[in-house]
C-alpha positions, 0 to 999 in steps of 0.5 A, a space after each residue: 500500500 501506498 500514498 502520495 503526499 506531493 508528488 512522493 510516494 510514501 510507503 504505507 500508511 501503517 496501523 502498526 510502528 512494527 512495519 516501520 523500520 530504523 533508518 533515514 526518511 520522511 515520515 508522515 502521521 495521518 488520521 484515519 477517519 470516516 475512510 479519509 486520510 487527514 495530514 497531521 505531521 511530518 518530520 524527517 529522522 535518520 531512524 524513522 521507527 525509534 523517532 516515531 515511536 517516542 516522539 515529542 508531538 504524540 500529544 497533539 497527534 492524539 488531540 486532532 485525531 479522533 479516529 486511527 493514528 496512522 504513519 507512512 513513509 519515504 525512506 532516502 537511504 542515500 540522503 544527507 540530514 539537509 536533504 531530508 529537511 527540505 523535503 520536510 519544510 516543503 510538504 510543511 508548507 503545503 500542507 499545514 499539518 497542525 502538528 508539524 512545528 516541534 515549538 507550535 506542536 506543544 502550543 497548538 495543543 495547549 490552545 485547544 485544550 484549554 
């Protein structure tokens, strides 16, 4: 299975972390409800399945979604950390994930929490 988010596409999306593996991409945190897909994050890591699973924004994943946390990935076996992060920036810009900025991921949720 995959998904296109811009003109990448990623592997998955996956229910479970144990389909992830530990090395280099782009990873994307989706809601799954009421059969769409809704963006809620996308981070880059050169271990994308130890990122994921102890990741600093899964409070604001849980917040926005309602429905099944899902996460896919584009692995860049052959790309520098630079590389990865301005893939990152650009999808960030166009798509808005509300989760997507490590300072506004913890504010976001505080905003709509209380």
């Amino acid at each position: 299975m995959s998904i296109f988010i811009g003109k990448y596409k990623f592997q998955g999306p996956y229910t479970s972390n144990s389909k992830l593996e530990d090395r280099p991409g782009i990873y994307a945190i989706h809601c799954y409800e009421d059969g769409k897909y809704m963006l809620l994050d996308i981070g880059e890591s050169a271990r994308v399945k130890s990122r994921v699973l102890s990741h600093d924004r899964i409070n604001c994943w849980q917040h926005n979604c309602s429905g099944n946390i899902t996460v896919s990935v584009y692995y860049t076996p052959h790309w520098t950390q630079e590389g990865r992060s301005k893939l990152q920036e650009r999808l960030r810009k166009l798509y808005s994930p509300p989760c997507g900025k490590k300072s506004d991921g913890l504010i976001n949720f505080l905003k709509k929490k209380g």
